[in-house]
Each structure stands twice: as C-alpha cells, then as structure tokens.
C-alpha positions in Angstrom: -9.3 59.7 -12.7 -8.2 61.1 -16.0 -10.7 61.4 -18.7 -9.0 60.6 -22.3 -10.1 63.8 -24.8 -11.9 63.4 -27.6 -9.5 63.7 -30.6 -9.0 62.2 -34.7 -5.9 60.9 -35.4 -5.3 62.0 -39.2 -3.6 59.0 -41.0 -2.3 58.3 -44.3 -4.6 57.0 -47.5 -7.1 59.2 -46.0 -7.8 57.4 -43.0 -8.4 58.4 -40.0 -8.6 56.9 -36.0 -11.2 58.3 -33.2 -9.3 58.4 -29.9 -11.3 59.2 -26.8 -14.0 56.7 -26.3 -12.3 53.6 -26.2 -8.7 52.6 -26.1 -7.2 51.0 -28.8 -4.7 48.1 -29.7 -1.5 48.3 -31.7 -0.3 44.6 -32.6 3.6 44.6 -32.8 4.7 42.2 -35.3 7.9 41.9 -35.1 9.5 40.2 -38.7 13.3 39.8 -37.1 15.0 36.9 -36.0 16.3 39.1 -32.6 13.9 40.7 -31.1 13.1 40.6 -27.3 10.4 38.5 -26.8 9.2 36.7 -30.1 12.6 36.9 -32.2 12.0 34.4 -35.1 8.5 33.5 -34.5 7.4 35.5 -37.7 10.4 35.9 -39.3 9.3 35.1 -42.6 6.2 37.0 -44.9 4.0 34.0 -44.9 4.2 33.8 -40.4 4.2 37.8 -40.2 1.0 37.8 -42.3 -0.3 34.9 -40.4 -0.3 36.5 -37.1 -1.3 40.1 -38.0 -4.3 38.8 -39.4 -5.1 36.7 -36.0 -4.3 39.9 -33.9 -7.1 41.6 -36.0 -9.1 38.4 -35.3 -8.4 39.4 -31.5 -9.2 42.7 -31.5 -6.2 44.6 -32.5 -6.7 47.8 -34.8 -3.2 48.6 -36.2 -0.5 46.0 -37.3 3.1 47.4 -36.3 5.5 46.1 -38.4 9.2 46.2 -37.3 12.2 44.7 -39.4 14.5 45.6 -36.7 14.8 44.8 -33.0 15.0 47.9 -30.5 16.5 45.7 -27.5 19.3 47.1 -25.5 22.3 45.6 -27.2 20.7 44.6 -30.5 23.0 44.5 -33.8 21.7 47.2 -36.3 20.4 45.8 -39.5 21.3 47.5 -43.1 18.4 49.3 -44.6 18.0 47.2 -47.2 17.6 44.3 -45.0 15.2 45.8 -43.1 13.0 47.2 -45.8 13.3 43.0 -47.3 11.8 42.2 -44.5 8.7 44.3 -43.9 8.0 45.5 -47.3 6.2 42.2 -48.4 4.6 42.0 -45.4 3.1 45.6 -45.6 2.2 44.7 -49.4 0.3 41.7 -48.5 -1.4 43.1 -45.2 -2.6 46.0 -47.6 -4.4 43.5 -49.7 -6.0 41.4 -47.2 -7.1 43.7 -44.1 -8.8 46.8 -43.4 -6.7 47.1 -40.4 -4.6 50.0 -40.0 -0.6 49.4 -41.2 2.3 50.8 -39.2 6.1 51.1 -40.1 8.2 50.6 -36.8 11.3 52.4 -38.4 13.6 55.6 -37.8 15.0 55.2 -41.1 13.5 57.8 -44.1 14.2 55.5 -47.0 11.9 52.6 -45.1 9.3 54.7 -44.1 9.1 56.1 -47.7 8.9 52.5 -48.8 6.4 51.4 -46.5 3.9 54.2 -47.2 4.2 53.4 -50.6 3.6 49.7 -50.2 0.5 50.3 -48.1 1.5 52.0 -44.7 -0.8 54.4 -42.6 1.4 55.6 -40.0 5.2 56.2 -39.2 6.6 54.7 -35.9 9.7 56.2 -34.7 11.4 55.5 -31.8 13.9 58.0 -32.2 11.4 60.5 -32.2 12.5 62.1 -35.5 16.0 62.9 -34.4 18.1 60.1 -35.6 17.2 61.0 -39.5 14.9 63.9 -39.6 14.0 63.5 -42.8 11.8 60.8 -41.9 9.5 64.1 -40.7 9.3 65.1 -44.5 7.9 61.7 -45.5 5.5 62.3 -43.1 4.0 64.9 -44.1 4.8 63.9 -48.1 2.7 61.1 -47.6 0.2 62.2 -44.8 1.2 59.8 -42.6 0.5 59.5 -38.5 3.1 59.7 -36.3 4.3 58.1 -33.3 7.3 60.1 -32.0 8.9 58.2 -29.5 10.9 59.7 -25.9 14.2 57.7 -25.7 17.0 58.5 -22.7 19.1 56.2 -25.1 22.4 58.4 -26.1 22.2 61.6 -24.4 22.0 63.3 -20.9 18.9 62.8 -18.9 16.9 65.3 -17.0 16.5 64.4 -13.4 12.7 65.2 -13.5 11.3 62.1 -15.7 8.1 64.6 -17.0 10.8 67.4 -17.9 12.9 65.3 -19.7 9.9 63.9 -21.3 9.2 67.4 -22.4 12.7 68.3 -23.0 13.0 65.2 -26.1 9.7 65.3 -27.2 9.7 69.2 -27.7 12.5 69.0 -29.8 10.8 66.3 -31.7 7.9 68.5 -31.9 10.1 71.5 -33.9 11.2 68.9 -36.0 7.8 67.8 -37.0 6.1 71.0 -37.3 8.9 72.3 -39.1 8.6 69.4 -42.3 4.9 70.9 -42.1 3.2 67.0 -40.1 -0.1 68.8 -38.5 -0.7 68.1 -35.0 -3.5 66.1 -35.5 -1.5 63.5 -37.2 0.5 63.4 -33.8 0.6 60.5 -31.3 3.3 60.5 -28.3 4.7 58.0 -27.0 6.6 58.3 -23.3 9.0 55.2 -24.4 8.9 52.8 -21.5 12.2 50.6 -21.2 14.1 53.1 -23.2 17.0 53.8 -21.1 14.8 53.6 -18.1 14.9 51.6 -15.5 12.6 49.8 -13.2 11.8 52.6 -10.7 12.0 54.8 -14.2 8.8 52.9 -15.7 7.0 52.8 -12.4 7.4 56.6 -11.9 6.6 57.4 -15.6 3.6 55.2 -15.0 2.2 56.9 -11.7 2.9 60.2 -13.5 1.6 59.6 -16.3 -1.1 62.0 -16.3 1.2 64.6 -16.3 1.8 64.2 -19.6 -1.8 65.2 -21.4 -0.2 68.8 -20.7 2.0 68.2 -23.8 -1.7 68.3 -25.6 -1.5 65.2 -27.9 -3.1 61.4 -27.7 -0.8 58.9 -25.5 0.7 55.9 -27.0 1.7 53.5 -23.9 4.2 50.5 -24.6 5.0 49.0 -21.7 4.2 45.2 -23.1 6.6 42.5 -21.4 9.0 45.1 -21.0 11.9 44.2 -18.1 10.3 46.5 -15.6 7.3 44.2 -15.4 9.8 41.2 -15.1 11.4 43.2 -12.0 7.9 43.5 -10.3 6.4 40.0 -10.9 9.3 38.4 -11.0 8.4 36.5 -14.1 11.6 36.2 -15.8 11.0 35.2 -19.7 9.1 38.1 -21.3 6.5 35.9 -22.5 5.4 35.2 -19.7 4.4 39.0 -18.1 1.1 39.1 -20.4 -0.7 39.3 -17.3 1.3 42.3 -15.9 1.3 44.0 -19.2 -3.0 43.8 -19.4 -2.5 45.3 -15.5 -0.5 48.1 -17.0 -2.8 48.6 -19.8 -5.8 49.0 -17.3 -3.9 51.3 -15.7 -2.4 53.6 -18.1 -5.9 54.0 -20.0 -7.2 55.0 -16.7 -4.0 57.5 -16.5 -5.7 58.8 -20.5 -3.5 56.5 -22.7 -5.4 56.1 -25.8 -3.1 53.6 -27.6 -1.7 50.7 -26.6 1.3 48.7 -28.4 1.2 45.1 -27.4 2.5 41.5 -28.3 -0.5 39.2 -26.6 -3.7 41.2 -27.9 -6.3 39.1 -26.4 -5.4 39.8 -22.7 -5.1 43.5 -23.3 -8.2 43.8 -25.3 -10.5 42.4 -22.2 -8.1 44.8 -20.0 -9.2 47.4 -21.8 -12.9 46.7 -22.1 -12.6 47.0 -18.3 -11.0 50.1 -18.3 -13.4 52.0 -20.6 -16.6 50.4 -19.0 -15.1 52.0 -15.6 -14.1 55.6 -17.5 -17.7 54.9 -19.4 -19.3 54.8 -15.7 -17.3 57.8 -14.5 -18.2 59.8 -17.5 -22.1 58.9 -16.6 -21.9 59.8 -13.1 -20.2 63.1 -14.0 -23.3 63.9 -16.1 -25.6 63.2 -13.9 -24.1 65.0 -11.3 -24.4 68.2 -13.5 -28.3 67.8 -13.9 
C-alpha cells in the first residue's frame, strides 16, 4: 500500500491545494462539440456553467475547462476558436464559485487568457513541449501545472516507467527553466495517450513507481477505451463504474488528483479509498507505540 505524501499545490490568485489526506476531484468540462464522450453536451457558456457548478454541488474541487477535444483523430481548432469558447466560461465560473478554475490548453496565448479571466491552473497535455512558452505564463502568472506524458508523435521507450521519466524530465527542464517552482507541479502519467489497453493496465499496476519522480499524481483514466476493452462496455458513458474502480485503485497506488467526467461515482470511490489509507495510516501508528 502506498501512502500519498503530504504536499501544497501552489496555484494562481494566491491559492493553494492540500494534497495528502484526501484525494481530490477535477471535473472536466469539456465546451466542444467533439469530444469523446460528452461532445456537445455543454457546448455553449450558459450549459458549461450549468454543469461545472453541479459538479461542485457533487463534490468536485477544480473545473477543467477544455475548448478542444484531445481524442485520437480529432480536428485541431484555431486559437481563437478555442479561447471563444472557454474564455466566457472561465469569466463567469470566476464570479459564481470558489471552486478552483483550470485551463485544459497547450496553447500560450489561451493560457495567458484564461489566467487573466480567472484561471488557477494550466493543463497541458503536451507537457510543455508543443509551445513552451506556455511554461513562462506559468510562472508569469503563478499558475499550477499539470504536465502531461503523451507517446503521441515520437519514439517510445520499451519500459512504460522509463519513458514516463524520459517525457516528463524533459518537461521538467522546460518548466524549471521559465522559473514554475516545483511546488506548483502536478504530473500526470497520460492514460489513453498513445497507449494501449495492456499500456493503461501496466501504467496502472506500476503506478507506484512513479512517486520516485517526487511530485503529486494526477490520474485520468475516466471512460478512457482501455476501460471499454476490460468491461466490455462499448459507449464511453457508460464505463463510470470502471472509471470509480480505477479511481479506488490509483489513490491506493498515491494518486492525489483525479480528472473525471461523472463526479458523483468517483467522489464515493474515493471516500472509500481514503477511509481504507485513513485506517492503514492508524494502524501504522499504533504499531509504533
């Protein structure tokens, strides 16, 4: 069993986000007419808005907004139709919750925007090395940071955890190098991202491995295909169930965020989860007395 560490995830607008204790819930919200699994469902401000709020309502902790869709395949978006679409959202979210704000871009012009309009953290799923001058926005603005593996355009190493180390070190010069501290540092091990189902089932069983990078784990594994491939459920909403198994599981492994679509599932998956590591912890202090 893996004990998640302790650890303050320093965000933008002076906020900040305890990791350790509990596990906590990222809400992806997803304001495209493409995506995945919700494409269209929140396409406009007023729907977006709409359901961020109700996943705060469930539980969720951070709002992820995303303008474009990340599926294999997808058609790229221009940047100014990506920044039309989440930039009123983030405006409006700003005013109406408390709830942490995330920009789900790899593009520095967005992210700029979206800190200006309200934004707390950075989500890139490029890790910082499709434009690394998203990195100086970053630390401009004092924004957290999700840097993202991908497999997606490159050469893969055989070993999944060295070619986990191999990205995100090289993601890690980039950010140190724009002057981002670690503590505004979250990783994320990029489930689905050029990976295959045995991929996502390794990285999961391994995924321990990965506190010896030394930062907080972000896990996003919600209604990916690999889930499909094990449950056989074929339509993506429908794998909520597997998603709140993986979420139990991975915050056993020390994940301490979790990016999801169905919050309410995942929050009781997680309650779970930390009563067990809560237990645990107990039991190891007693046996020290």
């Amino acid at each position: 069993m893996t004990f998640p560490r302790n650890s303050r995830w320093l965000l933008a607008g002076s906020r900040s986000l305890e990791l350790g204790a509990t596990g906590h819930l990222m809400a992806i919200i997803n304001v495209t007419p493409d995506s995945f699994s919700d494409g269209g469902r929140h396409a406009t401000v007023e729907s977006a808005v709409a359901q961020a709020l109700a996943c705060v309502e469930e539980g969720a902790v951070i709002l992820d907004i995303g303008g474009e869709s990340t599926r294999p395949g997808a058609a790229e978006v221009t940047a100014a139709e990506e920044q039309d679409r989440v930039l009123p959202v983030i405006e409006r979210l700003a005013g109406e919750t408390d709830a942490l704000i995330s920009i789900d871009t790899y593009r520095a012009e967005t992210a700029r925007l979206a800190m200006a309009a309200g934004a707390h953290i950075i989500n890139d799923v490029h890790g910082l090395q499709r434009e690394p001058e998203i990195a100086t926005v970053a630390a401009r603005t004092g924004a957290g940071v999700c840097i993202m593996h991908t497999g997606r355009g490159r050469e893969k190493q055989a070993d999944h955890i060295e070619d986990q180390r191999l990205f995100l070190d090289r993601s890690l010069e980039i950010a140190r190098a724009a002057g981002i501290p670690d503590e505004a540092i979250v990783l994320d091990p990029g489930f689905g991202f050029a990976k295959d189902r045995d991929d996502d089932l390794v990285l999961m069983a391994r995924f321990s491995e990965l506190h010896q990078l030394g930062f907080p784990l972000l896990a996003g594994t919600s209604r990916k295909r690999f889930i499909g491939g094990v449950t056989g459920r074929e339509k993506p909403d429908e794998r909520d169930v597997g998603t709140a198994a993986t979420t139990a599981i991975l915050r056993m492994a020390g994940a301490a965020i979790f990016r999801v679509h169905n919050v309410a599932p995942n929050r009781d998956a997680l309650k779970i989860a930390d009563a067990v590591l809560a237990a645990a912890n107990q039991a190891a202090r007693n046996e020290d007395i």
